[in-house]
N, C-alpha and C positions, 0 to 999 in steps of 0.2 A: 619921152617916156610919160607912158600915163599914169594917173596915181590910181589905187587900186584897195588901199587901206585907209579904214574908215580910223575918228581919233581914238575907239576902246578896243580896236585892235592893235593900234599901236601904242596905249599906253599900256595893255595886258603884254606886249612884246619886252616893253620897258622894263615893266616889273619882273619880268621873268628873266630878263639880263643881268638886271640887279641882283639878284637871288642867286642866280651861276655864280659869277662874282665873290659875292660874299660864300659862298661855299669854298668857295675855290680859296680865298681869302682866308679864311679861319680854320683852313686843312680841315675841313668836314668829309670832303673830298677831295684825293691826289692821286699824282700817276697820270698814267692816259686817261682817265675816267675823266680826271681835272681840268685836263687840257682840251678834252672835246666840249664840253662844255662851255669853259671859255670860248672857244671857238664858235659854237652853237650862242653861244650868247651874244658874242659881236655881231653876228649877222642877223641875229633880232633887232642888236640897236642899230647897225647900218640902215635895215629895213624901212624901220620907224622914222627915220630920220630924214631916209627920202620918199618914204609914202607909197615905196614899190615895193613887191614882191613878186619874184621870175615866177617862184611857183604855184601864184594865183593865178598867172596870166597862162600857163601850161594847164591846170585845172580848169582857166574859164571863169573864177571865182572873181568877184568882187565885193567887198565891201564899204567902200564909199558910198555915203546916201547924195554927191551931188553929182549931177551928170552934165 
């Protein structure tokens, strides 16, 4: 697997995990709404964490600056 995420796309992935989270956390937002979310959020930090993304590599997209 190649990497494909550069590191301010995966810390901007981070922070936007974080942020579900605490939503979701302080009942900002609940229900399905909360739970997609969360969801949508783990697969950000999954992402980040292995530096892939399926649907970079479906788009063609790279952002990694080393080759």
């Amino acid at each position: 697997m190649k990497t494909n995420m550069g590191s301010l796309d995966k810390a901007i992935r981070i922070i936007i995990a974080i942020t579900f989270a605490m939503l979701y956390i302080t009942k900002t937002v609940e229900g399905t709404a909360g739970i997609v979310l969360l969801v949508v959020g783990g697969i950000f930090l999954l992402t980040s964490i292995v530096s892939f993304c399926p649907l970079y590599s479906i788009l063609g997209l790279n952002t990694c600056s080393k080759k």
